[in-house]
N, C-alpha and C positions, 0 to 999 in steps of 0.2 A: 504494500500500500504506500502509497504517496503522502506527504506532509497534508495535505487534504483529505485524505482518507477514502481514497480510489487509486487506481493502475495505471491511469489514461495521461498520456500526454496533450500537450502543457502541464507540468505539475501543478501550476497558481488555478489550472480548471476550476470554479467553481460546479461542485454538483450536490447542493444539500439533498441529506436525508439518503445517500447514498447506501442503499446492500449489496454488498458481497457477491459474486457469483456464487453459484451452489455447484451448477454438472460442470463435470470438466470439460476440456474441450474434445474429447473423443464424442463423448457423450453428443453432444450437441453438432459435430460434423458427422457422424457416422450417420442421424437421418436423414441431413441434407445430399450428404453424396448417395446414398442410397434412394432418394427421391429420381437423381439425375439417372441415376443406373436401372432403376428400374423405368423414367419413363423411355429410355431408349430402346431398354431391351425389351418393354412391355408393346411398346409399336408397331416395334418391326417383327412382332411375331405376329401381332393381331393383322395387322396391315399384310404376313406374309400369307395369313389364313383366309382372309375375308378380302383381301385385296382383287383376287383373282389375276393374278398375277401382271393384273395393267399398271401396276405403278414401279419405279424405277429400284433399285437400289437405293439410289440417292434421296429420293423424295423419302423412301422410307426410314432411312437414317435423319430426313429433316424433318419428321414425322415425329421423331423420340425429341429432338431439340426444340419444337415449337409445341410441346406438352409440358417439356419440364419447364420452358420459358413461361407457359402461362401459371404452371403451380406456383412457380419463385414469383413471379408478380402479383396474384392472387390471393395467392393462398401465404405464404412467408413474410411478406412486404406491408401486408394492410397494417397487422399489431404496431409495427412500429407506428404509423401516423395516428393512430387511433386508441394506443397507449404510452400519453405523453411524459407519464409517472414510472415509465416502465424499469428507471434505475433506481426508485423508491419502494418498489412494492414489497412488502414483506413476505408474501407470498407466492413469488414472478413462477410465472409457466414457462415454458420452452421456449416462446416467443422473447419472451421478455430479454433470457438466460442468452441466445439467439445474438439478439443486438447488443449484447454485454459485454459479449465476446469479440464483436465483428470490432468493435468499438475502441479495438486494443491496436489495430489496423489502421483507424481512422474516429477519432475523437470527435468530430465532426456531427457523428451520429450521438453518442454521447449528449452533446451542449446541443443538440437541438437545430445544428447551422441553417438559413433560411435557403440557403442554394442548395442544400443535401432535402430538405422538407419538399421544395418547387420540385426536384429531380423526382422524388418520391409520387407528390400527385401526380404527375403526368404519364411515369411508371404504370402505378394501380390503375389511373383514371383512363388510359388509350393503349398501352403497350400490351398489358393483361388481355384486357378481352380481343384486341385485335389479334395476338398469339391465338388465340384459341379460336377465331376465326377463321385465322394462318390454316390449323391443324384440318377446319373443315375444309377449307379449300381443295389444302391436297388430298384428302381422303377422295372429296369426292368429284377431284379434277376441274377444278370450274375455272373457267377460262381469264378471271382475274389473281388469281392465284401468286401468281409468278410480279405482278404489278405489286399486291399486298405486300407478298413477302421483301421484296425492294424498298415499299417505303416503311414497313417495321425494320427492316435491320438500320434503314438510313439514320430512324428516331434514335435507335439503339446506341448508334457510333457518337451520333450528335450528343447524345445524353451524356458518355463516357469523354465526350471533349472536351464539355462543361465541367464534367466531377474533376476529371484531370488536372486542367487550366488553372480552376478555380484554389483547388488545394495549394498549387503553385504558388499562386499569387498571394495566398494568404498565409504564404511563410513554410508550406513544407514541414509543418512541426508537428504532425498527428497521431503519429505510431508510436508505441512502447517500446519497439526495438526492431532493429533492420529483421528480423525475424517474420514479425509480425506484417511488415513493410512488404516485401517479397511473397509471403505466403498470403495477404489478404490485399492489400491496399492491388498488389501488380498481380499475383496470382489467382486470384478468382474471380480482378476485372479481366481477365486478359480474354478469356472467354469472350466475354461481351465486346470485345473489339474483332479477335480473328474472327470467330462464326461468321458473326455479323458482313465482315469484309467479303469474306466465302457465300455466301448466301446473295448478300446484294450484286456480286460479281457475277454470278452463275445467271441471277432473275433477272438481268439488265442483257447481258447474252440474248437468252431465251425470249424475253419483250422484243430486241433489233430485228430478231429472225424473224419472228411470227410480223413486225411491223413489213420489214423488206418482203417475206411473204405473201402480204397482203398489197403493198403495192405493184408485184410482178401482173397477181391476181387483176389488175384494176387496167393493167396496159390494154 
């Protein structure tokens, strides 16, 4: 604990009425990666079953990643904006325990920061259900699919320019330790930048083709 009586960098943090973490940090990564692993692998079985074998390889592996994209926005992501007490509670649940942790990464979340909250709405509020949109798409091939999934990965990159930038600018001092720094702040955004970069490349391809496509069509 810190001279304030927390972990999180800035030591001077104010965070009254701060508890303790409880689960360690196994505890509370082992359900999140297992969310990831199972919606991939939960996809591309279902999708290998019930697919009838019209969808790609690829769609189906983008199948598991626009599932577990919508669970982490949905489902992971609301407690935070919606328990703002969440480093008081004397009784925190997994969510709470969740951002406790992340928080050691990026303190940001911690104190509340208004550009991590703004990031956070627009997250819940457009990224969530558009994923889950995403997923209907490809399931069942609709011809905007490939447009969607372009401007979801776009918000995505754009989102992680702003968290990036933004931490930048405001001194680079959020982590407990280069540990934490590489394993959360670089390592589980990084995700959210390559996919995303992979995704929007491939749907921008496949949008020119079908555009140039249609103007052969037209001659």
């Amino acid at each position: 604990m810190g001279g304030h009586g927390h972990p999180y960098s800035p030591a001077e943090l104010e965070l009254p009425g701060f508890v303790p973490q409880r689960l360690s940090q196994g505890q509370i990564l082992a359900p999140f990666v297992g969310t990831a692993v199972f919606s991939v692998l939960g996809a591309w079985l279902i999708s290998g079953r019930c697919g009838g074998g019209r969808l790609s390889k690829t769609d189906r592996l983008l199948l598991g990643w626009w599932v577990f994209t919508a669970l982490a926005h949905i489902v992971f992501e609301p407690p935070f904006l919606f328990t703002p007490d969440f480093l008081s509670k004397e009784n925190p649940n997994f969510f709470d325990e969740m951002f406790k942790e992340y928080s050691k990464g990026d303190s940001r979340y911690a104190s509340r920061n208004t550009v991590v909250l703004a990031l956070e709405v627009i997250t819940v509020g457009f990224k969530g259900p558009a994923s889950l949109l995403a997923v209907y798409a490809i399931a069942s091939r609709k011809s905007y699919s490939h447009i969607l999934q372009f401007a979801v990965s776009l918000s995505q990159l754009y989102g992680c320019l702003v968290y990036f930038i933004t931490a930048y600018l405001d001194g680079f001092n959020f982590w407990v330790s280069p540990f934490y720094f590489w394993a959360y702040f670089i390592g589980s955004n990084s995700s959210w930048v390559i996919i995303p970069t992979l995704v929007a490349t491939r749907s921008w391809k496949k949008i020119s083709a079908a555009f140039q496509a249609e103007k052969v069509k037209t001659r």
